[in-house]
ROMIVO-534446 format. One record per residue (C-alpha): residue in one letter; x, y, z. Coordinates in steps of 0.05 Angstrom, whole numbers. Each point is the difference from the previous one (the first is absolute). Layout:
BEGIN
a; X; Y; Z
...
# end
This chain:
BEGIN
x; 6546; 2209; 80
x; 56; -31; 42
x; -50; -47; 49
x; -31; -31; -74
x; 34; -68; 16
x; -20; -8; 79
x; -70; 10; -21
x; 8; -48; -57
x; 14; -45; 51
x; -62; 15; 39
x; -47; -4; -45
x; 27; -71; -34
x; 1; -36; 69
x; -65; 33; 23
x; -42; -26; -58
x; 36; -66; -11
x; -19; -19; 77
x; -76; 31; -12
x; 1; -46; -64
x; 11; -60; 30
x; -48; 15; 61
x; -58; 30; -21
x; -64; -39; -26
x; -27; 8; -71
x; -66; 30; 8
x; -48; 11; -57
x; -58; 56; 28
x; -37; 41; -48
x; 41; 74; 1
x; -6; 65; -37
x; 30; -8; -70
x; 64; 57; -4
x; 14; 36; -65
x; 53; -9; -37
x; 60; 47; 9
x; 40; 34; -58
x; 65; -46; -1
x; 0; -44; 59
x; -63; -50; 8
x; -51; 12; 44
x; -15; 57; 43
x; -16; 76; -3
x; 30; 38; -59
x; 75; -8; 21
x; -1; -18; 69
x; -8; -76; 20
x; -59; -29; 50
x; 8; -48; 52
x; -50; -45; -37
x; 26; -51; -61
x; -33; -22; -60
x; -53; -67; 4
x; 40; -59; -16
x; 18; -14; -67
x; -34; 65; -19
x; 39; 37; -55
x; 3; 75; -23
x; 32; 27; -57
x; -3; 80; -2
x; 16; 55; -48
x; 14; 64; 38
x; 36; 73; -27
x; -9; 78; 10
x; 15; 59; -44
x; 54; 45; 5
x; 3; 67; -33
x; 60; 47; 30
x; 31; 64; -33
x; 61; -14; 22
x; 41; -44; 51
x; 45; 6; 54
x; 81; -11; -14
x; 44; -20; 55
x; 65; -1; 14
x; 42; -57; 37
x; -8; 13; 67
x; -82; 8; -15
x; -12; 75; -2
x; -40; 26; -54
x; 47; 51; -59
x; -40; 4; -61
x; -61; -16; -31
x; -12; -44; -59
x; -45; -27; -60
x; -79; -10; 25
x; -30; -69; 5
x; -75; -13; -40
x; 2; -82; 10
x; -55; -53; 33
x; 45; -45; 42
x; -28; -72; 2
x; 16; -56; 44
x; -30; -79; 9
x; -13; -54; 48
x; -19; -78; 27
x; -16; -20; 60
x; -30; -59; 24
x; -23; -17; 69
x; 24; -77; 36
x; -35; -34; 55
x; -38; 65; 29
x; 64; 21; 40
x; 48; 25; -63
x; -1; 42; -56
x; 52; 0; -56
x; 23; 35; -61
x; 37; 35; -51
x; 7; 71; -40
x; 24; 24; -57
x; 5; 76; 10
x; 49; 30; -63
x; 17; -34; -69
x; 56; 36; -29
x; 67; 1; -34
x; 59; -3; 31
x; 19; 77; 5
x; -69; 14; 16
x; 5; -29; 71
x; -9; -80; -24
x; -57; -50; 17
x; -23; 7; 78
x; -40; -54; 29
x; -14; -25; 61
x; -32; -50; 47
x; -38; 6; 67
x; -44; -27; 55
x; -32; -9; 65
x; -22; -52; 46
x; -61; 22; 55
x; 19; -14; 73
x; -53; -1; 33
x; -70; -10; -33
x; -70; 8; 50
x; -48; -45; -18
x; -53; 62; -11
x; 25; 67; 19
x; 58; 32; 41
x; 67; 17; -16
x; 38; -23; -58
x; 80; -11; -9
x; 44; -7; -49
x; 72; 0; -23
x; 21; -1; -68
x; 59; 38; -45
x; 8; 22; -74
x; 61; -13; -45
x; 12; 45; -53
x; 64; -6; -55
x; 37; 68; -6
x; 5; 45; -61
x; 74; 0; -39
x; 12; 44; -49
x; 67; -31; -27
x; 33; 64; 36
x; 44; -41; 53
x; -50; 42; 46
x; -41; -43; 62
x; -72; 19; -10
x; -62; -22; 46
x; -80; -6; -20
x; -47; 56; 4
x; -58; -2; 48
x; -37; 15; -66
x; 26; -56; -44
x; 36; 34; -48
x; 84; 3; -14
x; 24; 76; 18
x; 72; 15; 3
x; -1; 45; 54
x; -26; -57; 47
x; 78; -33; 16
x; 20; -36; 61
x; 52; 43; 24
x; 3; 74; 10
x; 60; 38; 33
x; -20; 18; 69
x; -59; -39; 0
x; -23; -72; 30
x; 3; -52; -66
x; -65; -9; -20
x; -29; -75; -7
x; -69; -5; -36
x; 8; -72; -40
x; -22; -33; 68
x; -64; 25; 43
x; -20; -45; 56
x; -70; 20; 45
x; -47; -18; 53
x; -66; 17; -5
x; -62; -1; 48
x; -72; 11; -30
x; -74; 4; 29
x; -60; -27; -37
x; -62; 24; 20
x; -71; -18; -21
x; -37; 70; -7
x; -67; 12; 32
x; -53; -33; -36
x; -56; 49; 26
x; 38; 54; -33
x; -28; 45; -60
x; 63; -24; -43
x; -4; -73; -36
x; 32; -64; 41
x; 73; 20; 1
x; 62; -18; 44
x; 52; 44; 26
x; 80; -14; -6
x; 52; 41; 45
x; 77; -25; -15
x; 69; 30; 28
x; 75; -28; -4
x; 61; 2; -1
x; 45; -4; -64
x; 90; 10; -13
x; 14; 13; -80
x; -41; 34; -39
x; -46; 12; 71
x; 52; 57; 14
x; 65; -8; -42
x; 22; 73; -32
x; -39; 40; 46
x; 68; 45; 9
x; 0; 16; -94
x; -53; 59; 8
x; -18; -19; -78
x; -27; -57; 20
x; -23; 15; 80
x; -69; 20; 19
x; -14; 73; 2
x; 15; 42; 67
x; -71; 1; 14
x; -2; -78; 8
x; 67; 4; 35
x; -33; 42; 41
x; -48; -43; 30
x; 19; -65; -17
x; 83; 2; 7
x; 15; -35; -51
x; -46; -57; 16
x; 70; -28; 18
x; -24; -71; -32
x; -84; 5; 30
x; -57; -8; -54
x; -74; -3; 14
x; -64; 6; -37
x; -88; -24; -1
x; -44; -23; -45
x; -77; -1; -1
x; -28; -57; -39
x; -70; 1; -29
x; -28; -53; -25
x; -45; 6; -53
x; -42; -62; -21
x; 17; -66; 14
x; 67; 1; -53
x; 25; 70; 6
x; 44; 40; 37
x; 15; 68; 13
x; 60; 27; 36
x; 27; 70; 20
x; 63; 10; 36
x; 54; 51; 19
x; 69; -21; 30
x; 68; 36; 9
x; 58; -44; -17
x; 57; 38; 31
x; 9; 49; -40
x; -61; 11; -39
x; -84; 6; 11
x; -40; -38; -56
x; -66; -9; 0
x; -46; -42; -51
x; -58; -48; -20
x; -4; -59; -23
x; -61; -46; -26
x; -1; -70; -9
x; -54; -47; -40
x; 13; -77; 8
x; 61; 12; 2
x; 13; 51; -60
x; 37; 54; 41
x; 4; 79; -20
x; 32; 61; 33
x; 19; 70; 4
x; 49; 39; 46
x; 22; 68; 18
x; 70; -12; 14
x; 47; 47; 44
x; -54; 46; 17
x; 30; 32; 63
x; 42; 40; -50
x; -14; 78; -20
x; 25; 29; -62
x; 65; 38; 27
x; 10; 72; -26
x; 45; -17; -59
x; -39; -55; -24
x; 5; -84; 6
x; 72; -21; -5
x; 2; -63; 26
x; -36; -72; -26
x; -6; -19; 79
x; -33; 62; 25
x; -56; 8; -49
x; -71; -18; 12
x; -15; -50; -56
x; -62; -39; -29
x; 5; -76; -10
x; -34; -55; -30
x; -6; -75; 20
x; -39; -69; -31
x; 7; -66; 33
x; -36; -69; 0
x; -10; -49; 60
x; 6; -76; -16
x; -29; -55; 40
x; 9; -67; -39
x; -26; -36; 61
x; -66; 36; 17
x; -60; 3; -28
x; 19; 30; -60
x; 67; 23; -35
x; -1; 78; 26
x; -2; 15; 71
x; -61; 41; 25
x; 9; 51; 49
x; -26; -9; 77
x; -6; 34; 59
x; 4; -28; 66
x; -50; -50; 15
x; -69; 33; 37
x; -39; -43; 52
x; -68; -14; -23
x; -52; 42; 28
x; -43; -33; 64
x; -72; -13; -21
x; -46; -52; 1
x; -69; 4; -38
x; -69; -23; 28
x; -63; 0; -27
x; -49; 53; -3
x; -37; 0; 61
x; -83; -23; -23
x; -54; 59; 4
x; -24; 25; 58
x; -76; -38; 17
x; -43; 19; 45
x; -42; -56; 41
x; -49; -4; 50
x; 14; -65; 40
x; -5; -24; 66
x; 62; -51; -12
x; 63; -5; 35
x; 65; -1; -37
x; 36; -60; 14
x; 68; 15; 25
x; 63; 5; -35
x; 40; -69; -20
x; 53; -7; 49
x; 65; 3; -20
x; 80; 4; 20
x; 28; 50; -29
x; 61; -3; -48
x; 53; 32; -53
x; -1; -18; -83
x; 55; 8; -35
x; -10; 34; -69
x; 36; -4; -59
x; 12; 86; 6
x; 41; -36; 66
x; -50; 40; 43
x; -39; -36; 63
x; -79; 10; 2
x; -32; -15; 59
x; -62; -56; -5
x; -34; -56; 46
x; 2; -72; -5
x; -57; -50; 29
x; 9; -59; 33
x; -26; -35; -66
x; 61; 32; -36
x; -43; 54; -46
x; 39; 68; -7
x; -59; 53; 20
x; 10; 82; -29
x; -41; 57; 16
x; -35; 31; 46
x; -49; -68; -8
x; 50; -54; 0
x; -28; -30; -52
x; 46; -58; -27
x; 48; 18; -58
x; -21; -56; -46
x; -73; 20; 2
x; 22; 71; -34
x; 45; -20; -50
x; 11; 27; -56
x; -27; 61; 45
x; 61; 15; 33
x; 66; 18; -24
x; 57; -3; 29
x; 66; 48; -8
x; 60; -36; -37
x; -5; -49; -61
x; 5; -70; 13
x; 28; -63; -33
x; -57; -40; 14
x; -25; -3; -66
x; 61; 11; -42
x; 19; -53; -51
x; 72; -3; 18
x; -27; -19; 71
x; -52; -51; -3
x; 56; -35; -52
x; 51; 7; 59
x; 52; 38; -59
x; 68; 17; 30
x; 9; 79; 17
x; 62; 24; -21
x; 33; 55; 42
x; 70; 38; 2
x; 17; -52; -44
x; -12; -60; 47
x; -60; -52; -13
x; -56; -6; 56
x; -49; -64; 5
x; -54; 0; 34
x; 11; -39; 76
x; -43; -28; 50
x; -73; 21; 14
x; -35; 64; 2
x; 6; 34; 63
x; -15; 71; 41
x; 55; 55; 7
x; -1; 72; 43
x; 22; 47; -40
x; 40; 33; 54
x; 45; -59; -30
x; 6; 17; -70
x; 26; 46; -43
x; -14; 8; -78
x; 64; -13; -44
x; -40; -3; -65
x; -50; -25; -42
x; -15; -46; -55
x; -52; 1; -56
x; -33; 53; 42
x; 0; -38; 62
x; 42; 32; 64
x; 61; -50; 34
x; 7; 7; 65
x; 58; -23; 48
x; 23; -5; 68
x; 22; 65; 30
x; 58; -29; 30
x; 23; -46; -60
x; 62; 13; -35
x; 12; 4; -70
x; -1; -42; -44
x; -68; -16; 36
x; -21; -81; 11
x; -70; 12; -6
x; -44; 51; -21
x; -79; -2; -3
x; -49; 24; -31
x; -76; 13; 22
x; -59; -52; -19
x; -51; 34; 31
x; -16; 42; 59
x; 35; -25; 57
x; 26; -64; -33
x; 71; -2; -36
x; 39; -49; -33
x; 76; -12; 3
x; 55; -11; -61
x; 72; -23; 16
x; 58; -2; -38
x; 38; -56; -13
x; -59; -49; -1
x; 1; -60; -51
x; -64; 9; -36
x; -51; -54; 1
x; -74; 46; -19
x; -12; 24; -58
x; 56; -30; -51
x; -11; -20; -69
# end
């Protein structure tokens, strides 16, 4: 299209000024599929999300295509004859890899052919995320896709399918018609995470809503009616004119698996499909193109036929816990329950005696490690009282159970061991002391035990804590010159 380079220009400065601004944040989010040829995202539309940071895919991705016969063209685009059929399973392969939590990068190789058979086309692309909320809201990003044009040693100018194949009808330049400029397709993209409802009959799963805005192959050779949508998508969607949307519903099934189903419309065609990831080990299936109906005279075009395809990918991780990355979802808060003791049998006595009254107490909030406040009474001698009795806390342990787990008792405490988080070192500093948790936030955990930081801290976070027992926390700092617990 003739605005291509004034966007270019948008896009560039828009994402190199969010670069250099925005924080790198590291919160738990809902692991995205991989797409067919261009990272991470839905099946060919991107997300506003990127990959973890230095997590890698690699991904395997084609569809079949079985037509009777194909569309010929002449030079101004209009369709004159009809040719030999096409029975063929068109392949195409990827690697992305995701940098500091903000950008995702890659490359493509889409055809592998000779010379008069359109040549080698290959291709690069990536994203950076704009803005990134630290739990839910609105994501945005901005991002573009590179892709080499076809030659077919003709003298011709030739531009890359939207499919990712060479075709000689696909040139740059028609008579009468705007050039046509696919090798370069820059985007913005805005997407919606959303945890699903837990109290629901379906298993925990989040929701993801994206829409954008893309030039090249977004919208380029939207005028060639080979290669256009049909008129019923014209219709109601005018050409898209560049827009692209599409969901997802994530399931997730154990604590290592994922399931995803999605439907999106890419500009010019509705796909819909499934993928299902284990560790890591990434599978999928699509319907491709499915807003197309068999016309009268049968399929004559590759770009207007519904189409089945096939994907395989694996997600790397060499610096967590293992070497394939496991699928999440969004992180859920933990549930707000505290367990007491059986009350004792009921007993029935005959007495003349007084009850002595109640211990007096003022009353006051504990902090648990679920970051929760419970409401108890301290005496003037210092003793904690709970219940209806007040009886003093230590007289009932191990009776009563607090929600959370604590470090008190951990090894890795009590030998004051380092805690290593976001890649930064934390020793323990100072004493013990007493937090609200209308302070704190949870920003992770370690060997099963929650870390907690300051609401209002920025990243990378100067201390973070971590519950010793009920009401009583203990602080770690970066940047401290160890003196417990070294060899």
């Amino acid at each position: 299209m003739k605005t291509v380079l004034g966007r270019t220009g948008w896009f560039a400065g828009l994402a190199l000024a969010m670069a250099f601004v925005a924080p790198v944040l590291a919160a738990q989010s809902t692991t995205m599929p991989s797409t067919l040829r261009y990272g991470s995202g839905l099946m060919d539309i991107p997300v506003a999300s990127v990959l973890p940071h230095m997590t890698i895919t690699g991904t395997y991705s084609g569809f079949f295509m079985d037509l009777g016969r194909t569309l010929e063209i002449d030079a101004s685009g209009d369709p004159v004859a009809f040719g030999a059929g096409v029975d063929k399973f068109y392949s195409d392969a990827s690697l992305a890899v995701g940098l500091f939590n903000r950008v995702e990068l890659g490359a493509t190789l889409q055809s592998f052919n000779a010379a008069a058979s359109g040549g080698n086309q290959w291709g690069v692309f990536g994203r950076v995320q704009l803005l990134q909320p630290e739990k839910r809201g609105i994501d945005l990003a901005a991002g573009g896709r590179y892709v080499t044009a076809p030659g077919f040693a003709d003298g011709v100018s030739y531009q890359p399918t939207r499919l990712g194949f060479p075709d000689r009808r696909f040139r740059e330049s028609y008579p009468g018609l705007d050039n046509v400029n696919t090798e370069l397709s820059l985007y913005g993209v805005a997407s919606a995470h959303i945890r699903g409802f837990d109290e629901s009959l379906l298993p925990e799963h989040d929701l993801t809503f994206s829409l954008g805005y893309g030039t090249g192959m977004f919208q380029e050779g939207d005028q060639l009616s080979f290669y256009n949508a049909d008129r019923w998508t014209r219709i109601y969607f005018v050409d898209s004119d560049g827009w692209f949307f599409g969901s997802a519903i994530h399931f997730g099934i154990g604590d290592s698996a994922l399931l995803t189903l999605m439907g999106e419309y890419n500009g010019f065609d509705f796909n819909i499909g499934a993928e299902f990831d284990v560790r890591g080990v990434r599978l999928g299936a699509q319907y491709l193109a499915a807003n197309y109906g068999e016309p009268g005279s049968g399929y004559f075009s590759e770009f207007r036929k519904p189409r089945f395809g096939l994907l395989a990918s694996v997600a790397l991780s060499p610096n967590g816990e293992g070497l394939l990355h496991k699928p999440s979802l969004m992180l859920r808060p933990p549930p707000d329950t505290i367990i007491v003791p059986a009350p004792p049998p009921d007993t029935v006595r005959i007495t003349r005696e007084v009850s002595p009254p109640l211990p007096e107490g003022t009353p006051a909030d504990v902090c648990l490690a679920t970051a929760n406040n419970v409401r108890v009474r301290v005496s003037a001698q210092g003793d904690t009282l709970v219940g209806p009795s007040r009886i003093p806390i230590r007289t009932l342990r191990p009776g009563i159970v607090f929600a959370g787990t604590y470090a008190g008792n951990a090894s890795w405490f009590l030998d004051d061991e380092a805690i290593t988080f976001e890649e930064r070192q934390y020793d323990k500093s100072d004493n013990e002391l007493r937090l609200d948790c209308g302070e704190i936030v949870a920003v992770g955990e370690h060997m099963g035990i929650a870390l907690f930081g300051m609401r209002d801290a920025d990243r990378p976070l100067e201390t973070i804590y971590v519950a010793v027992r009920p009401g009583i926390w203990q602080g770690y700092k970066t940047g401290l010159q160890r003196t417990r617990g070294e060899d």
